[in-house]
N, CA, C and O atoms as a GROMACS GRO file, in nm:
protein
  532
    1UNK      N    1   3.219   1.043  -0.156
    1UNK     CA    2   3.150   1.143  -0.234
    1UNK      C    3   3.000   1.132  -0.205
    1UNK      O    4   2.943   1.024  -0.188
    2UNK      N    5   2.944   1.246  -0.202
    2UNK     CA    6   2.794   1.249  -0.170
    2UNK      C    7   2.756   1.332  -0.300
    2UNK      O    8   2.848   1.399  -0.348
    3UNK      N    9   2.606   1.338  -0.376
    3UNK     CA   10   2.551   1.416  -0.375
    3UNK      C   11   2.416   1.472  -0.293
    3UNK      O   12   2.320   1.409  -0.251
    4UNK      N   13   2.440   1.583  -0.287
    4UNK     CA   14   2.331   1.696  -0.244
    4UNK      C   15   2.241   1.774  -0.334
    4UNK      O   16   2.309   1.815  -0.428
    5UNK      N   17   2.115   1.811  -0.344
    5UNK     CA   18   2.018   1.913  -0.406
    5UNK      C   19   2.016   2.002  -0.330
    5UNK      O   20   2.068   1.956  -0.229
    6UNK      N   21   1.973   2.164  -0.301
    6UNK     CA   22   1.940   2.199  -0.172
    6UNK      C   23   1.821   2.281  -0.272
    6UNK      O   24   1.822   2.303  -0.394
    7UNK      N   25   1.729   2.311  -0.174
    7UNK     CA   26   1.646   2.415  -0.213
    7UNK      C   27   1.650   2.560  -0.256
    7UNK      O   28   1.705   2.642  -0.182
    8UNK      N   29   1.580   2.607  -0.405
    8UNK     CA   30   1.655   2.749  -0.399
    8UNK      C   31   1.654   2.821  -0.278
    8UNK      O   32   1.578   2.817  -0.182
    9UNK      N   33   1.797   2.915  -0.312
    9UNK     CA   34   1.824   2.990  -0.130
    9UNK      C   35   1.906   2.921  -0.082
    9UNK      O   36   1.974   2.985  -0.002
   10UNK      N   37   1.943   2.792  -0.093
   10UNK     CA   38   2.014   2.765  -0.007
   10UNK      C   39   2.153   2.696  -0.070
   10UNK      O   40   2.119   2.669  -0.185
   11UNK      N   41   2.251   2.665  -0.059
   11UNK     CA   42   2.392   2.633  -0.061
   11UNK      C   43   2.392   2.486  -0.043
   11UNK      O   44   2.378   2.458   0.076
   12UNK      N   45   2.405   2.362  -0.136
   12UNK     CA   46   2.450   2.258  -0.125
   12UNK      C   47   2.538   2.189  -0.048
   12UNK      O   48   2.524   2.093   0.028
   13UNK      N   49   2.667   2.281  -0.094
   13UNK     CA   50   2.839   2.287  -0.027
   13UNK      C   51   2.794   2.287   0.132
   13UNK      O   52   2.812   2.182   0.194
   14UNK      N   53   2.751   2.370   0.182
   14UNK     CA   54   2.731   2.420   0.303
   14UNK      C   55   2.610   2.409   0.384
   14UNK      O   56   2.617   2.441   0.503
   15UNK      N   57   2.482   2.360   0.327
   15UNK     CA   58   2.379   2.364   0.363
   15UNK      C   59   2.412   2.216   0.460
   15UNK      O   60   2.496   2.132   0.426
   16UNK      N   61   2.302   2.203   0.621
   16UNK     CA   62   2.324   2.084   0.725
   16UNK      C   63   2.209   2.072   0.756
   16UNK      O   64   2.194   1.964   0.814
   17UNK      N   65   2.116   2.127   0.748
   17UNK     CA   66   1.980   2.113   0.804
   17UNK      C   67   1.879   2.021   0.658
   17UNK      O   68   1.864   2.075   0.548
   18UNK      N   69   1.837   1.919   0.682
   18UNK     CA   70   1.832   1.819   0.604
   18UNK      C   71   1.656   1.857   0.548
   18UNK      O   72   1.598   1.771   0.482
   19UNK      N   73   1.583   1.994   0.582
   19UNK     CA   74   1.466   2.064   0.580
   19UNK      C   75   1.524   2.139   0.431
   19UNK      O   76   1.477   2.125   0.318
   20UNK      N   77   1.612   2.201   0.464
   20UNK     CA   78   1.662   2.267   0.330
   20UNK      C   79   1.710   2.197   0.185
   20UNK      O   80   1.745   2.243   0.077
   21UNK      N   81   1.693   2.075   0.232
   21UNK     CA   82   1.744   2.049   0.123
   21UNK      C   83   1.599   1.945   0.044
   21UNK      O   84   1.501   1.895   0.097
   22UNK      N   85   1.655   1.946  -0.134
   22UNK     CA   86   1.562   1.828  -0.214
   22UNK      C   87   1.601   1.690  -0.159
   22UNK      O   88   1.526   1.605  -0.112
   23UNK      N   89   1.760   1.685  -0.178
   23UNK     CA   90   1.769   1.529  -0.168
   23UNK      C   91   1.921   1.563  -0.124
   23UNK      O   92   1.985   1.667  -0.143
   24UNK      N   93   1.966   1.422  -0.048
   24UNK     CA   94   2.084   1.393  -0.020
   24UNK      C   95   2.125   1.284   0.036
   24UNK      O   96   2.082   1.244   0.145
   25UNK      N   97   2.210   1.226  -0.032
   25UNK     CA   98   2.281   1.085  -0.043
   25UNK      C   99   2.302   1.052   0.138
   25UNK      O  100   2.326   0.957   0.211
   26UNK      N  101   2.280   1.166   0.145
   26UNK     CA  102   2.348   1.117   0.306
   26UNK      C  103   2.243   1.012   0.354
   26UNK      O  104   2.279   0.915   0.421
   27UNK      N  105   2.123   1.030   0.322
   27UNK     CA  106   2.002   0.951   0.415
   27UNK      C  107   1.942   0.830   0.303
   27UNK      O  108   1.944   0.848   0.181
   28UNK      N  109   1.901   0.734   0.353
   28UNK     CA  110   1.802   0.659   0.268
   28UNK      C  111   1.703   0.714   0.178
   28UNK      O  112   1.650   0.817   0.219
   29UNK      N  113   1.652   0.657   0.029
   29UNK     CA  114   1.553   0.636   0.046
   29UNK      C  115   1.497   0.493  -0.041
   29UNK      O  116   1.555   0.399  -0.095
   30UNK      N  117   1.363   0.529  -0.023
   30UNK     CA  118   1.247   0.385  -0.101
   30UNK      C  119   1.307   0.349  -0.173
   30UNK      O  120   1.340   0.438  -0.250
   31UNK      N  121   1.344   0.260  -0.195
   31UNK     CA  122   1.393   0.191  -0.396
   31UNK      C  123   1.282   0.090  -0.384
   31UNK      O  124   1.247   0.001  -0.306
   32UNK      N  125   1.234   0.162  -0.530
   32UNK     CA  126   1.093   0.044  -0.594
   32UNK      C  127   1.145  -0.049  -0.583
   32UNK      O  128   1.264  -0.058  -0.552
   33UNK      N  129   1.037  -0.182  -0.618
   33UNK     CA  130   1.066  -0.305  -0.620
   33UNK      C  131   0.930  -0.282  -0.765
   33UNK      O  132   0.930  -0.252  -0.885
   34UNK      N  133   0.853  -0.309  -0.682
   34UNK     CA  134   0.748  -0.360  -0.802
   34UNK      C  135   0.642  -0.265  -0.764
   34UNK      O  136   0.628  -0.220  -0.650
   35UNK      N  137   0.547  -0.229  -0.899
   35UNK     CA  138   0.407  -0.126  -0.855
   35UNK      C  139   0.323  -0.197  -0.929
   35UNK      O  140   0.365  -0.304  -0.971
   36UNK      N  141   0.205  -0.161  -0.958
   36UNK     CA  142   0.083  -0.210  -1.073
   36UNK      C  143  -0.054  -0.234  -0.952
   36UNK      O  144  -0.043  -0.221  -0.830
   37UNK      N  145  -0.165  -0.265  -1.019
   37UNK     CA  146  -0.280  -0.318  -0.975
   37UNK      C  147  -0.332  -0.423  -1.040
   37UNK      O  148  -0.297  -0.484  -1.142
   38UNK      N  149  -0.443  -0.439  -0.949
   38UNK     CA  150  -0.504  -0.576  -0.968
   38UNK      C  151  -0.690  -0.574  -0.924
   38UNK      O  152  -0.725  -0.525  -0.816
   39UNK      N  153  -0.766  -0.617  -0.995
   39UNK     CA  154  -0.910  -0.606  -0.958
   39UNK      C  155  -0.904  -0.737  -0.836
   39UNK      O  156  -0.828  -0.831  -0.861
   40UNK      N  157  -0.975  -0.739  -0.719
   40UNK     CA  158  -1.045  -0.815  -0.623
   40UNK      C  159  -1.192  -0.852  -0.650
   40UNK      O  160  -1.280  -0.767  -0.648
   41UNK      N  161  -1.209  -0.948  -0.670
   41UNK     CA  162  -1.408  -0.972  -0.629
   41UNK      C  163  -1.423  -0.933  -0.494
   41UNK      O  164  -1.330  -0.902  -0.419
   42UNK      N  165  -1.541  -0.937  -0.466
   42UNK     CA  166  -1.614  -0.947  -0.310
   42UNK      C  167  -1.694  -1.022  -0.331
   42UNK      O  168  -1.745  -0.977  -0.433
   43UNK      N  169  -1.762  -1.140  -0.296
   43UNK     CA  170  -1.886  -1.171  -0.382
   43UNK      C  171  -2.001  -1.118  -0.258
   43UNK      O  172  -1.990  -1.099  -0.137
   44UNK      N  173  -2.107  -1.108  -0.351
   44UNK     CA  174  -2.261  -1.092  -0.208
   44UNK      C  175  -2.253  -1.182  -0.097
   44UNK      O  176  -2.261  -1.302  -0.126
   45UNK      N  177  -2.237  -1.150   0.042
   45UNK     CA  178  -2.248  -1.262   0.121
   45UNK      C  179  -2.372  -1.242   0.268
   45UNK      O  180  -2.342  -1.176   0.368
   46UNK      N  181  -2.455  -1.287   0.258
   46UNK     CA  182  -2.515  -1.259   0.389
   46UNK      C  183  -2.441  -1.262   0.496
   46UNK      O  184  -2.400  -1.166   0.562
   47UNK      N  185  -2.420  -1.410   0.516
   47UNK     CA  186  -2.350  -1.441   0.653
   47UNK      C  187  -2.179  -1.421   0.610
   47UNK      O  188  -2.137  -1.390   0.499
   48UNK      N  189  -2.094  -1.449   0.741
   48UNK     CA  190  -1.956  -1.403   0.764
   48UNK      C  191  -1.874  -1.450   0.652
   48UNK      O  192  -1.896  -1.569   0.629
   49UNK      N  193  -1.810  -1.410   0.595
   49UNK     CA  194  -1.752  -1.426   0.460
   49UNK      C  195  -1.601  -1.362   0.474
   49UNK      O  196  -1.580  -1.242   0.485
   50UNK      N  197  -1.468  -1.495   0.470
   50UNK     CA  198  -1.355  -1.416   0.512
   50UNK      C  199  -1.264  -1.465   0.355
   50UNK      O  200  -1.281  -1.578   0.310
   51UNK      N  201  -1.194  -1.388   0.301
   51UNK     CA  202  -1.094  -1.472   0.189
   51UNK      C  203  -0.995  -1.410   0.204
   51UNK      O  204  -0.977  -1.321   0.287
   52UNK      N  205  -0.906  -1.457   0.108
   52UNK     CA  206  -0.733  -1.415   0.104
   52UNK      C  207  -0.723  -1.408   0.010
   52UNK      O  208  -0.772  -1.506  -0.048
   53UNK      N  209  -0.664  -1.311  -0.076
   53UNK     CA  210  -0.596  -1.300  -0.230
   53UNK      C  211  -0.538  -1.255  -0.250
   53UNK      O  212  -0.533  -1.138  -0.212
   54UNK      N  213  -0.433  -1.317  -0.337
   54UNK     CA  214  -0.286  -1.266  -0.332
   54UNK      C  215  -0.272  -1.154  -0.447
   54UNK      O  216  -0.313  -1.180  -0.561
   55UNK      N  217  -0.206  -1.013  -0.412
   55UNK     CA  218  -0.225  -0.914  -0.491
   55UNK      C  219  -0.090  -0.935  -0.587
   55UNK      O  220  -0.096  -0.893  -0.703
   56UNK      N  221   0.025  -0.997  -0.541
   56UNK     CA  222   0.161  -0.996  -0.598
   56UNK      C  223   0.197  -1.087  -0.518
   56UNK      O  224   0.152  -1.091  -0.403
   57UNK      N  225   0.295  -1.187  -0.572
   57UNK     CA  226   0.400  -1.257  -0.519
   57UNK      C  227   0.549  -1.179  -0.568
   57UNK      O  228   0.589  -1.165  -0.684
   58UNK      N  229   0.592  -1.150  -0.484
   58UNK     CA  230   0.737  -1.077  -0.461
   58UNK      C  231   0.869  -1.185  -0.447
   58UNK      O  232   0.984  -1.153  -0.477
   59UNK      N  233   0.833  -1.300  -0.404
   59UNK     CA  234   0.974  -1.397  -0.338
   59UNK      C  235   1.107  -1.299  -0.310
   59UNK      O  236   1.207  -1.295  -0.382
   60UNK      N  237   1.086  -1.229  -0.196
   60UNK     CA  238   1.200  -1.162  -0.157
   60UNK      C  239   1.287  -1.180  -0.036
   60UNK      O  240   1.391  -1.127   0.002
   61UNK      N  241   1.190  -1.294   0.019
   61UNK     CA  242   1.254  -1.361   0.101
   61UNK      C  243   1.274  -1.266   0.227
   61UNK      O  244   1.341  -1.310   0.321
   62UNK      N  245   1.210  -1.117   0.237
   62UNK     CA  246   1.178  -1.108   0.389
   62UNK      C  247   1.038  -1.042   0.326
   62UNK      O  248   0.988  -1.066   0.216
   63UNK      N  249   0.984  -0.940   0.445
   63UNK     CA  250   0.865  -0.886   0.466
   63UNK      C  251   0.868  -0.702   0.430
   63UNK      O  252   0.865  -0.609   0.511
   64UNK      N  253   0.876  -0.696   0.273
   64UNK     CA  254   0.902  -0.580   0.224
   64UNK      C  255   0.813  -0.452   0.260
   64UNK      O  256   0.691  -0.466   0.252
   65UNK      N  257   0.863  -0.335   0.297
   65UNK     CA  258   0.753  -0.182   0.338
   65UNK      C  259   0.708  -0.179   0.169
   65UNK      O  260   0.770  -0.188   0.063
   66UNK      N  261   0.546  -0.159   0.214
   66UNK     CA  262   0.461  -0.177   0.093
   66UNK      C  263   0.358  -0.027   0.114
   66UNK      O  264   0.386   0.029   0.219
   67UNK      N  265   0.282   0.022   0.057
   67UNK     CA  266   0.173   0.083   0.044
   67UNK      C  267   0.059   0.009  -0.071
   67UNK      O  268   0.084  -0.016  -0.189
   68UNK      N  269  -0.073  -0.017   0.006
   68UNK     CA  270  -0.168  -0.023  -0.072
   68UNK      C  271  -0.283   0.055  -0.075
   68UNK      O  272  -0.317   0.106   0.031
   69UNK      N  273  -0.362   0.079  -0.192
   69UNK     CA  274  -0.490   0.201  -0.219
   69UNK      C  275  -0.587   0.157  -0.259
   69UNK      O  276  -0.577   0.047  -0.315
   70UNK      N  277  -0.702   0.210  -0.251
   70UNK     CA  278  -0.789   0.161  -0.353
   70UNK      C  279  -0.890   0.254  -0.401
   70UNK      O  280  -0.854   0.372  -0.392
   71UNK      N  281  -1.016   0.233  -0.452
   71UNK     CA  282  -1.050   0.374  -0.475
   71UNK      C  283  -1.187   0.373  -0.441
   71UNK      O  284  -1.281   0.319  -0.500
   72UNK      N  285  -1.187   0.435  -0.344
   72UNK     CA  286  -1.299   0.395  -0.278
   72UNK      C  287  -1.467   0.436  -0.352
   72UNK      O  288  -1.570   0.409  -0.290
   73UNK      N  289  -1.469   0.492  -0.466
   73UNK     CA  290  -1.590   0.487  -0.499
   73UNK      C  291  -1.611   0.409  -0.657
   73UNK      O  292  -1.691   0.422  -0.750
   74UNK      N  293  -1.470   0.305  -0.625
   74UNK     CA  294  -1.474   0.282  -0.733
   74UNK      C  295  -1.558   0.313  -0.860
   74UNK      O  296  -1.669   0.287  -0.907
   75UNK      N  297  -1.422   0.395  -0.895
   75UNK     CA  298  -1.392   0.433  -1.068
   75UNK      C  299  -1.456   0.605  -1.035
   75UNK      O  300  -1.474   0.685  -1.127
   76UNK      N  301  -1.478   0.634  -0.905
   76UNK     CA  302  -1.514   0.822  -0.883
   76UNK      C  303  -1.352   0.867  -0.876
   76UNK      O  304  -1.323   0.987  -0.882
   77UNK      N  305  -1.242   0.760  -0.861
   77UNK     CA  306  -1.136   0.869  -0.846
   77UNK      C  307  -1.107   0.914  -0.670
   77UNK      O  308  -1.012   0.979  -0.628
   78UNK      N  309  -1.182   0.876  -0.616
   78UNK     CA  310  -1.152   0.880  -0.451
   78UNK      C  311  -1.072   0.774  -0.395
   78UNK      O  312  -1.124   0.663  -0.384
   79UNK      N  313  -0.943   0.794  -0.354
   79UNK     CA  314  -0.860   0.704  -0.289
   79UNK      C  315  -0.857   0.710  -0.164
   79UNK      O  316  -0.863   0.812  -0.096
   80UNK      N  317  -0.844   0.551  -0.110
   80UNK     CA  318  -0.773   0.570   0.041
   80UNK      C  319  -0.688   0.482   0.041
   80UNK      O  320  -0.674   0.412  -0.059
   81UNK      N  321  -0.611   0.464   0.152
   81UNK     CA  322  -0.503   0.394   0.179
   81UNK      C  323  -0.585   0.269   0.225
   81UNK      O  324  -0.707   0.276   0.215
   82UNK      N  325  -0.529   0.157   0.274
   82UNK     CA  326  -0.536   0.014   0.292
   82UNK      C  327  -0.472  -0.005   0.428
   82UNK      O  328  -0.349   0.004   0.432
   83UNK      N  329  -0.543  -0.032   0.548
   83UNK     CA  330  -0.666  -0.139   0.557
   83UNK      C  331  -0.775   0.021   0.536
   83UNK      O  332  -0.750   0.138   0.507
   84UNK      N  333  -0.913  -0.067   0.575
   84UNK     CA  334  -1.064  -0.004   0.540
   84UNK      C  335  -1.122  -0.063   0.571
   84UNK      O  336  -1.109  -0.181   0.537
   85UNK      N  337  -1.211  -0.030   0.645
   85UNK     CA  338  -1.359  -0.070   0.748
   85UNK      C  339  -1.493   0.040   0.633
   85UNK      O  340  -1.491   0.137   0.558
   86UNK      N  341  -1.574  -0.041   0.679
   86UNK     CA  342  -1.748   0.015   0.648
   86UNK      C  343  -1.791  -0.051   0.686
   86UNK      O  344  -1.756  -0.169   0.688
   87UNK      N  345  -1.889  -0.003   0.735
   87UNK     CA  346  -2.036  -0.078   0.811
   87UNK      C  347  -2.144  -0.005   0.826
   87UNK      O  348  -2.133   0.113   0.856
   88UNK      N  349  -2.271  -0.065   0.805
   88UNK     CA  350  -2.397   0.007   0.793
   88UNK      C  351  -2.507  -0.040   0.804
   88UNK      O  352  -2.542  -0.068   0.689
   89UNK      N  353  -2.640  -0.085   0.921
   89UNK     CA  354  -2.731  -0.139   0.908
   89UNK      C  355  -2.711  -0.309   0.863
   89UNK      O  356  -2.779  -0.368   0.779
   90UNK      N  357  -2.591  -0.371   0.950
   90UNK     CA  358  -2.624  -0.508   0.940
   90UNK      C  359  -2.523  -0.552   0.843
   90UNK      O  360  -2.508  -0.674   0.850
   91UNK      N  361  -2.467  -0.508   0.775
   91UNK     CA  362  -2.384  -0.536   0.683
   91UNK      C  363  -2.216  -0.455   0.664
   91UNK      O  364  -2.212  -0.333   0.653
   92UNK      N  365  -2.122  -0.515   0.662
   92UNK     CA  366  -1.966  -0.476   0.707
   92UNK      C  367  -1.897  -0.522   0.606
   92UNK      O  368  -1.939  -0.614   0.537
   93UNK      N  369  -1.756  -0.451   0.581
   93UNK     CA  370  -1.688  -0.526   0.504
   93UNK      C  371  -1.504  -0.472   0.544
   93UNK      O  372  -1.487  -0.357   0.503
   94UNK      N  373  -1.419  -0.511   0.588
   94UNK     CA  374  -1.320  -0.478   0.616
   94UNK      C  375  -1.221  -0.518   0.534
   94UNK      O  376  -1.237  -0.637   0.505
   95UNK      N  377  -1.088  -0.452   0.463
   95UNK     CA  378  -1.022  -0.497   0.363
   95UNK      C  379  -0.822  -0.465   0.436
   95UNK      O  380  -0.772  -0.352   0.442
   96UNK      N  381  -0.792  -0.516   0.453
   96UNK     CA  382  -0.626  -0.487   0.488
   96UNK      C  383  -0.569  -0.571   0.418
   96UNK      O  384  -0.609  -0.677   0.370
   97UNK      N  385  -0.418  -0.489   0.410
   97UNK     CA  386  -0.298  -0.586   0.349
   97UNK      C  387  -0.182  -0.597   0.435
   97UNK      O  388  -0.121  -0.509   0.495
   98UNK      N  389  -0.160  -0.749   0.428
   98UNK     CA  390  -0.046  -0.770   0.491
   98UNK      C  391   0.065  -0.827   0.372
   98UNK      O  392   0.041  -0.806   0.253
   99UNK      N  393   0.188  -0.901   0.414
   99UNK     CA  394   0.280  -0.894   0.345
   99UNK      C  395   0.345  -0.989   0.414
   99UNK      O  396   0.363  -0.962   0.533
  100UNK      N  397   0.405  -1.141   0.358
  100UNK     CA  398   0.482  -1.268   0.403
  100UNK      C  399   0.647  -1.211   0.341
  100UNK      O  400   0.701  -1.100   0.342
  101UNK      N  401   0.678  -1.310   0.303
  101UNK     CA  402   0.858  -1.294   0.263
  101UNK      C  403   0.857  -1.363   0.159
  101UNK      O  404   0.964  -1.387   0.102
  102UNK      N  405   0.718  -1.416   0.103
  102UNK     CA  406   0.712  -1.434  -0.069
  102UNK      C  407   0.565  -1.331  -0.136
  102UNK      O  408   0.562  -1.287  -0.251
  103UNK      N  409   0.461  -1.311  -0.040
  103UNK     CA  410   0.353  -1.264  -0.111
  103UNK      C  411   0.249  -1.085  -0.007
  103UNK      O  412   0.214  -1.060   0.109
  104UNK      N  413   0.246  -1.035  -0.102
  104UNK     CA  414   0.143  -0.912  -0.064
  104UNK      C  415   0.060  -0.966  -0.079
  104UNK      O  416   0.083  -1.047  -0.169
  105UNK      N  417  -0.092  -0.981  -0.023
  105UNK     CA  418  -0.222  -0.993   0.057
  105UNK      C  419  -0.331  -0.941   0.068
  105UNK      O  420  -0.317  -0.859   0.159
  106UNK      N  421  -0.447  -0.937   0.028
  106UNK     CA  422  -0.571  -0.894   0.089
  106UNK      C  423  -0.612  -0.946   0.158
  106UNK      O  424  -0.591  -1.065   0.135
  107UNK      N  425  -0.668  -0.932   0.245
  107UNK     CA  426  -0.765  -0.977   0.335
  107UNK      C  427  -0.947  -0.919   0.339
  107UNK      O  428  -0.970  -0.821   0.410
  108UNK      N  429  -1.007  -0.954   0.300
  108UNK     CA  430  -1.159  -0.941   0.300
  108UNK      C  431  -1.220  -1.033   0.412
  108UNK      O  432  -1.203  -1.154   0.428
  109UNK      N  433  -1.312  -0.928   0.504
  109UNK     CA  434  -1.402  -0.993   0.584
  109UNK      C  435  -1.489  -0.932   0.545
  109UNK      O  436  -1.466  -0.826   0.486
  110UNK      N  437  -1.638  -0.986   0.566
  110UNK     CA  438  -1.758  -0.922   0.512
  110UNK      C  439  -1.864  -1.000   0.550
  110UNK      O  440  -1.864  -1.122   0.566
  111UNK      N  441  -1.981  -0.903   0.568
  111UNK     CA  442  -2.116  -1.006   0.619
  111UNK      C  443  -2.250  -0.891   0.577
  111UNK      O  444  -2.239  -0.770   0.598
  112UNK      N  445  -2.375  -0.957   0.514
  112UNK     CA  446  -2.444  -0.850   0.454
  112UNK      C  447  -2.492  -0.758   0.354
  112UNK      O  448  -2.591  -0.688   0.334
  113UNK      N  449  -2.339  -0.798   0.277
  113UNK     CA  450  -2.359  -0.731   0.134
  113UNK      C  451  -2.471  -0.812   0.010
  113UNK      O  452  -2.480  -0.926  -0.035
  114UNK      N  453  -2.517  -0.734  -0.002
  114UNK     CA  454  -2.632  -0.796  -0.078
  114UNK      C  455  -2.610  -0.789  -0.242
  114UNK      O  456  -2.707  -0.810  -0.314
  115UNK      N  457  -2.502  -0.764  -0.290
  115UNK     CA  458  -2.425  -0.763  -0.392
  115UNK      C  459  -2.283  -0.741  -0.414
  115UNK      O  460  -2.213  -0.661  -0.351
  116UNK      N  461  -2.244  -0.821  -0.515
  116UNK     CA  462  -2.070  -0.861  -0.515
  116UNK      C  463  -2.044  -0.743  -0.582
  116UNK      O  464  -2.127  -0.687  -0.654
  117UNK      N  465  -1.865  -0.676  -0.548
  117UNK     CA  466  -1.820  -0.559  -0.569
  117UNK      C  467  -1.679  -0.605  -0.641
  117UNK      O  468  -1.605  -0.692  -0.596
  118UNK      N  469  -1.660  -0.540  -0.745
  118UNK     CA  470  -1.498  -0.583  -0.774
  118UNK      C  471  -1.444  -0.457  -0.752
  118UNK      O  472  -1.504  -0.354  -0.784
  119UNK      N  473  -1.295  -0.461  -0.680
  119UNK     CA  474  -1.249  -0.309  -0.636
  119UNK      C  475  -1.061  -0.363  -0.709
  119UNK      O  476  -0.992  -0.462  -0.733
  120UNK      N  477  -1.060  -0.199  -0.715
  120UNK     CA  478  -0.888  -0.242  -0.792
  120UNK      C  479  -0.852  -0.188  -0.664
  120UNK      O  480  -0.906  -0.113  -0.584
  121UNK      N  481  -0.706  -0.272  -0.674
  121UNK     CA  482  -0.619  -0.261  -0.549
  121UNK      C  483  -0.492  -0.206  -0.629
  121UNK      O  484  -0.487  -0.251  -0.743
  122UNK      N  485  -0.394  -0.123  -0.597
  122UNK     CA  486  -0.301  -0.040  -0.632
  122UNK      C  487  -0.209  -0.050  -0.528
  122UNK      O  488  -0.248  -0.046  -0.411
  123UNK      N  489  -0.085  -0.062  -0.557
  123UNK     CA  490   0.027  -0.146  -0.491
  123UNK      C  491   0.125  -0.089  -0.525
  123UNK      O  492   0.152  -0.068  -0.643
  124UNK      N  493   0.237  -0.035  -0.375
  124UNK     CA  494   0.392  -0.010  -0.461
  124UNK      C  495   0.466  -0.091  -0.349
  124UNK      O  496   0.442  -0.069  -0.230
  125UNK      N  497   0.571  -0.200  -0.394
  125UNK     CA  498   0.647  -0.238  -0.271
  125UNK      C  499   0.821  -0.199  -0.261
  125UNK      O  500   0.900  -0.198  -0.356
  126UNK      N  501   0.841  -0.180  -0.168
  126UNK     CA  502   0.930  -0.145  -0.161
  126UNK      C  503   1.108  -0.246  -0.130
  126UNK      O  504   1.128  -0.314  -0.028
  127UNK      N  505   1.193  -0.233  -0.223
  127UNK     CA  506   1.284  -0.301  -0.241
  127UNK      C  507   1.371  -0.329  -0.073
  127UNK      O  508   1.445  -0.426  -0.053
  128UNK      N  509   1.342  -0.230   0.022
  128UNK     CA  510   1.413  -0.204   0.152
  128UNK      C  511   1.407  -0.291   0.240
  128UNK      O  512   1.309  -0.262   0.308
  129UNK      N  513   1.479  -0.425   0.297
  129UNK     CA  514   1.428  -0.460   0.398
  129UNK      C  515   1.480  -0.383   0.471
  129UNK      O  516   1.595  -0.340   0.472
  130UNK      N  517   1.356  -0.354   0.564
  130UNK     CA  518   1.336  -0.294   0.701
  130UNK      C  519   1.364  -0.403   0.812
  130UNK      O  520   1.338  -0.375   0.929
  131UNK      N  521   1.394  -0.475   0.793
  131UNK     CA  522   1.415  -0.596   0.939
  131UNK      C  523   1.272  -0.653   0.999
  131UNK      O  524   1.270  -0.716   1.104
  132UNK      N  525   1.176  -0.632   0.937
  132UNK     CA  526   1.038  -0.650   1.013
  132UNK      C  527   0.994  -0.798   0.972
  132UNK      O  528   0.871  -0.811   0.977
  133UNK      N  529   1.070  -0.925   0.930
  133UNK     CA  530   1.058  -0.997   0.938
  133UNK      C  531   1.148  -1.111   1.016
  133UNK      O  532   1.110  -1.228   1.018
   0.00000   0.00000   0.00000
């Protein structure tokens, strides 16, 4: 047994083109695992400044498909996705996430900032192993 949605116009029973349709059992999808956020420091650093902080520990025992965001003017409501580069006159700061088979990740490199930034990080991981570990 499957279910199918199809889009109005179109026929569930009969519909094959997988464009027409909302949803259908036939194909995968995402199953949450875990979502929420978390604030990061940056602190001011002249010289090269690298840390690690753990956004979530998952123990799922592989390397779960994740999305992370943040907002880039912090608290204007402008998002981007994760990793993120800036640089400007001497001063850089690069932010990515990676993901082990117990913990999701930041990574901060930075050199230049002449004041510390706390940024929220926004996180959904996904229950699927994909085999990528």
């Amino acid at each position: 047994m499957k279910l199918v949605i199809a889009k109005p116009g179109y026929d569930a029973i009969t519909e094959t083109d997988p464009d027409n349709l909302i949803f259908s059992s036939d194909y995968n999808t995402f199953k949450y695992f875990k979502n929420g956020s978390t604030p990061i420091y940056i602190p001011a650093s002249v010289s090269v400044f690298t840390q690690e902080n753990t956004i979530f520990t998952h123990d799922l025992g592989y390397c779960p498909f994740f999305i992370a965001t943040w907002d880039i003017t912090v608290g204007g409501g402008n998002f981007s996705n994760l990793s993120y580069s800036w640089a400007d006159a001497g001063a850089y700061f690069h932010l990515f996430v990676y993901t082990t088979t117990t913990e999701l990740i930041l990574r901060v490199e930075s050199s230049g900032l002449t004041s510390g930034i706390t940024i929220p990080i926004w996180y959904k991981i996904f229950k699927n192993n994909l085999g990528l570990s």
